[in-house]
C-alpha positions as CSV (number, residue, x, y, z in Angstrom):
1,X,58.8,78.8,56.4
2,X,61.7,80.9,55.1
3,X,65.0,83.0,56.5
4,X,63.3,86.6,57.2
5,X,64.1,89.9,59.1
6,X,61.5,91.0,62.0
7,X,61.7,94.7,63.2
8,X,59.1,95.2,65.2
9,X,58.0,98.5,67.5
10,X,56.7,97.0,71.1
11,X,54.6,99.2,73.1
12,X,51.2,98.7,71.5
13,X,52.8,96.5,68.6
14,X,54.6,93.4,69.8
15,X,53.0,94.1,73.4
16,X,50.0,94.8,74.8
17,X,48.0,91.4,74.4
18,X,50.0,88.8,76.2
19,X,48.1,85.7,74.7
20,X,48.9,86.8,71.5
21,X,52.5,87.8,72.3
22,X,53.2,83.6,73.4
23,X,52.0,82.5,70.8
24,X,54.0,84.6,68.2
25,X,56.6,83.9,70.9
26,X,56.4,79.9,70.2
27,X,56.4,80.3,66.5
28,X,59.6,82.9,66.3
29,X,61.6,80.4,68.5
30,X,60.4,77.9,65.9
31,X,61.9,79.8,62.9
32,X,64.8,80.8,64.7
33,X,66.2,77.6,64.9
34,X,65.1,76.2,61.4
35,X,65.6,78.9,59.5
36,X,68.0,81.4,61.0
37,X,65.1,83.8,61.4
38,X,66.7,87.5,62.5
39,X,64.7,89.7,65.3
40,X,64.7,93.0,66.0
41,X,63.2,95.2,68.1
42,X,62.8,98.9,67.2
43,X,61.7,100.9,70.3
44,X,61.0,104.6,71.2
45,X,62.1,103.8,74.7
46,X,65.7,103.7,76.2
47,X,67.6,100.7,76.9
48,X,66.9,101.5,80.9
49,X,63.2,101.4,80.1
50,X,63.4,98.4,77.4
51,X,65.3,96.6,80.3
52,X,62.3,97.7,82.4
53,X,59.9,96.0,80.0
54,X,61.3,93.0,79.1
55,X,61.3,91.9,83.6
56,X,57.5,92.6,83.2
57,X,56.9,90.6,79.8
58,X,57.5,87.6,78.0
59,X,60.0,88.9,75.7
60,X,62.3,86.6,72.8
61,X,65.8,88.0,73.5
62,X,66.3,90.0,69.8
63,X,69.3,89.4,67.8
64,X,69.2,93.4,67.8
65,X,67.9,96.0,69.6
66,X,67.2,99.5,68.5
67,X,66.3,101.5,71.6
68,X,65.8,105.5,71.7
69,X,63.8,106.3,68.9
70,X,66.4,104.5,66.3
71,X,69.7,106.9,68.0
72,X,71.1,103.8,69.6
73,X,71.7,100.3,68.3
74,X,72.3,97.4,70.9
75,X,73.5,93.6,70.4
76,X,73.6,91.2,73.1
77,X,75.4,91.9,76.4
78,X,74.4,95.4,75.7
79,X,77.4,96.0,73.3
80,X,76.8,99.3,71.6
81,X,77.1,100.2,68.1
82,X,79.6,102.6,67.9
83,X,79.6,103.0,64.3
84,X,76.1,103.7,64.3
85,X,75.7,106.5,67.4
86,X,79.0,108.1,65.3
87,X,77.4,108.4,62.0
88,X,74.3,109.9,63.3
89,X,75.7,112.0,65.3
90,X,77.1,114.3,62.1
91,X,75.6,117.9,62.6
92,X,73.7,117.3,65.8
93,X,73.9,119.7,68.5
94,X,72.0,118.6,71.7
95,X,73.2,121.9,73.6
96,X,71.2,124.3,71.0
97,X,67.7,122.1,70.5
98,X,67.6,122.4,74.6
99,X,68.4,126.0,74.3
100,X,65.4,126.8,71.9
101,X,62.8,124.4,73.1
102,X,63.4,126.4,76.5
103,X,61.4,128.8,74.7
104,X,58.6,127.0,74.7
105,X,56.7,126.4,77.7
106,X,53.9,123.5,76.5
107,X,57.3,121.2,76.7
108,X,57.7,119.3,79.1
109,X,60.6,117.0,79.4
110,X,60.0,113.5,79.6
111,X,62.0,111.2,82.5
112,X,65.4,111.8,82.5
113,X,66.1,108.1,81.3
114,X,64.3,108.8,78.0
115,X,67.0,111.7,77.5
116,X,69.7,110.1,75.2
117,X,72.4,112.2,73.6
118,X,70.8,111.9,70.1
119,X,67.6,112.9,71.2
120,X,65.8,114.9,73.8
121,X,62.6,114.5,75.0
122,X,59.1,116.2,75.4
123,X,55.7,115.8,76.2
124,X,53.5,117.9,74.1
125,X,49.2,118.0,74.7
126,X,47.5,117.6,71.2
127,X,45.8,121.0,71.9
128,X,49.5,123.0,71.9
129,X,51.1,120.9,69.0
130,X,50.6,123.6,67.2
131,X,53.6,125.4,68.5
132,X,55.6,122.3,66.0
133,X,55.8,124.7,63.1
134,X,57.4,127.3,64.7
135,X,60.2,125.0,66.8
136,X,61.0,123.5,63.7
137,X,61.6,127.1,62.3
138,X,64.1,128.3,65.1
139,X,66.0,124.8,65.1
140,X,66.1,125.1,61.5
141,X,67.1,128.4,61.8
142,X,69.7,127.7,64.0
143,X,71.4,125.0,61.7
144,X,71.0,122.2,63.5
145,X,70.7,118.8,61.9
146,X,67.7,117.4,63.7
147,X,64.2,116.4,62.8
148,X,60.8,116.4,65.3
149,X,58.8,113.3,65.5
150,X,55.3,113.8,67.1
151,X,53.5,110.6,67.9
152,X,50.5,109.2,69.5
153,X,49.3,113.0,70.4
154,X,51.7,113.0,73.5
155,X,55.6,112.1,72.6
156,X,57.2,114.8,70.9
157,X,60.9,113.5,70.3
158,X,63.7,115.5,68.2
159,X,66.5,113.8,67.5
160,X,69.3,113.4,64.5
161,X,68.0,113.7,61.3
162,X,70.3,110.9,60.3
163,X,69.1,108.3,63.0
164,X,65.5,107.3,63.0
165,X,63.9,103.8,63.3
166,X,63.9,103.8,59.3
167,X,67.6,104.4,58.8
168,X,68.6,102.5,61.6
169,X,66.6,99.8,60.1
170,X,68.2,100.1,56.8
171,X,72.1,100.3,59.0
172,X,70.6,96.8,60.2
173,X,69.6,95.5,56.6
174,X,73.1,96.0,55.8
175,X,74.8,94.9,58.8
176,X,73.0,91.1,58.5
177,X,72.5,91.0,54.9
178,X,68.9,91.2,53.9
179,X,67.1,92.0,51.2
180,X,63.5,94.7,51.5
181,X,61.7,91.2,50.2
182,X,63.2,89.2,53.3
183,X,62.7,92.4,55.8
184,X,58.9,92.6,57.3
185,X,58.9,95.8,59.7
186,X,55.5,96.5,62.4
187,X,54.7,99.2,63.5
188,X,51.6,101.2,65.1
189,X,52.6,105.1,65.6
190,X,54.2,108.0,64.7
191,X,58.1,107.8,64.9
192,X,57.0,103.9,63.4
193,X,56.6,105.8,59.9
194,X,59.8,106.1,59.1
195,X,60.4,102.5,59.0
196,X,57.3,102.0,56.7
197,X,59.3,104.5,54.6
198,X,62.2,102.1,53.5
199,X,62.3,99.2,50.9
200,X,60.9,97.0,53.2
201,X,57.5,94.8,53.5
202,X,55.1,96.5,56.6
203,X,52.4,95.5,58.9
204,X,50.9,98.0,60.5
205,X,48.4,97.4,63.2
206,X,45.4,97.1,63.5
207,X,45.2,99.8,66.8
208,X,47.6,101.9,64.9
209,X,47.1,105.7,66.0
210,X,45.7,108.0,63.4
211,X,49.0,109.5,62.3
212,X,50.2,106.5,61.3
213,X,46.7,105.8,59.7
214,X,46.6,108.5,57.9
215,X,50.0,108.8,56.3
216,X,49.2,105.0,55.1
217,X,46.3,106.4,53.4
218,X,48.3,108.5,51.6
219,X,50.9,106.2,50.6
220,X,49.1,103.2,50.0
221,X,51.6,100.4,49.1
222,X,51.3,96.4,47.8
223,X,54.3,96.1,50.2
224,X,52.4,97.5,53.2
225,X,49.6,95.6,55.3
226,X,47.3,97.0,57.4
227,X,46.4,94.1,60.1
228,X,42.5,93.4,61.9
229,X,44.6,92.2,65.0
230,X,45.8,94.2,67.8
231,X,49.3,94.1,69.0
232,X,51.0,90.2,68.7
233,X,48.1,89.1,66.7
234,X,48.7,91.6,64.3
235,X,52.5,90.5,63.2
236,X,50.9,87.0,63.2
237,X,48.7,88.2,60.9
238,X,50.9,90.3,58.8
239,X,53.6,87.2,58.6
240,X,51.1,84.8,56.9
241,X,49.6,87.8,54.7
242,X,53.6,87.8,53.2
243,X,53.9,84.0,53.6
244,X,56.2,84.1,56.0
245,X,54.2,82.0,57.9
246,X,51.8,79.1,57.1
């Protein structure tokens, strides 16, 4: 075993199949203390709903948590990034993206927890996400800095363009001091692309959604893996693929 960086997506990635989840469990405590192996956990949700989660499952505590669609970076004790929600903020205008997707009926807004100040959020039926086009005209339009990430034909989030799960992954690369060839990111959606898109090693799952299928297709990379297992089973997989683990 070696010193490595895990950022891993959890709905449908690190979660889902519990017996796979305690065993990866078992073996990340193992390489935590023998060799100083980092966790991180990348998550569309907010830190009310992570919270949420981890009382339901058996989660590692993470040396970092990146909550809201990669707008918000946590450490333990919930001690906020500062630097990070400041930087991203640059050019962001929450007021105005409200304002235009108000013109758009098929929106509807998700809980209000999921509604962070980087990012506002929808959902959108498969059968109307063909109104994206034309919201992404009027915010561009309108000057705004923000980009629209569509994923699992349901979760329409817009948010930053300069805070995704991919740049907020490369803020965290930085930040502990590891290199793409040390850095192994899993993923199984949508808004999980834009970590595939940095200099990193990826897993992606083997229940991925066919977004995230189908932009691997066509960006096939040596550094990317695309797992048989589901969920847990899947990073286990994906960490002995990149012999990470034996």
């Amino acid at each position: 075993m070696t010193q490595f960086l895990l950022v891993t997506d959890l709905d449908n990635t690190l979660v889902g199949d519990d017996r796979a989840l305690d065993k990866l469990n078992q073996r990340l405590t193992q390489c935590r203390q023998v060799n100083g192996v980092k966790l991180v956990y990348s998550t569309g949700r907010s830190i009310t709903s992570y919270q949420k989660l981890s009382t339901e499952v058996n989660l590692l505590e993470p040396d970092v948590l990146i909550t809201a669609v990669g707008t918000e970076i946590y450490y333990p004790g919930k001690v906020l990034d500062q630097k990070w929600t400041t930087q991203s903020s640059a050019g962001w205008n929450r007021d105005a993206i409200v304002a235009i997707t108000q013109q758009f009926p098929q929106l509807v807004p998700q809980p209000e927890s999921e509604q962070r100040s980087l990012k506002v959020s929808f959902l959108l039926d498969a059968e109307d996400a063909h109104i994206l086009p034309d919201l992404e005209a009027k915010i561009k339009h309108q000057g705004v800095d923000a980009q629209l990430i569509y994923s699992s034909n349901q979760d329409l989030d817009i948010l930053s363009s300069r805070a995704n799960k991919g740049n907020a992954l490369a803020y965290i690369q930085q930040v502990l001091g590891f290199e793409f060839d040390r850095t192994i990111a899993c993923g199984d959606s949508g808004n999980d692309i834009a970590l595939f898109e940095q200099k990193t090693l990826g897993v992606i799952m083997g229940n991925a959604q066919p977004e995230l299928l189908q932009w691997h297709h066509k960006n096939l990379s040596d550094d990317r893996y695309l797992a048989q297992g589901f969920c847990a089973a899947g990073i286990l997989e994906g960490l002995q693929y990149f012999g990470f683990l034996q």
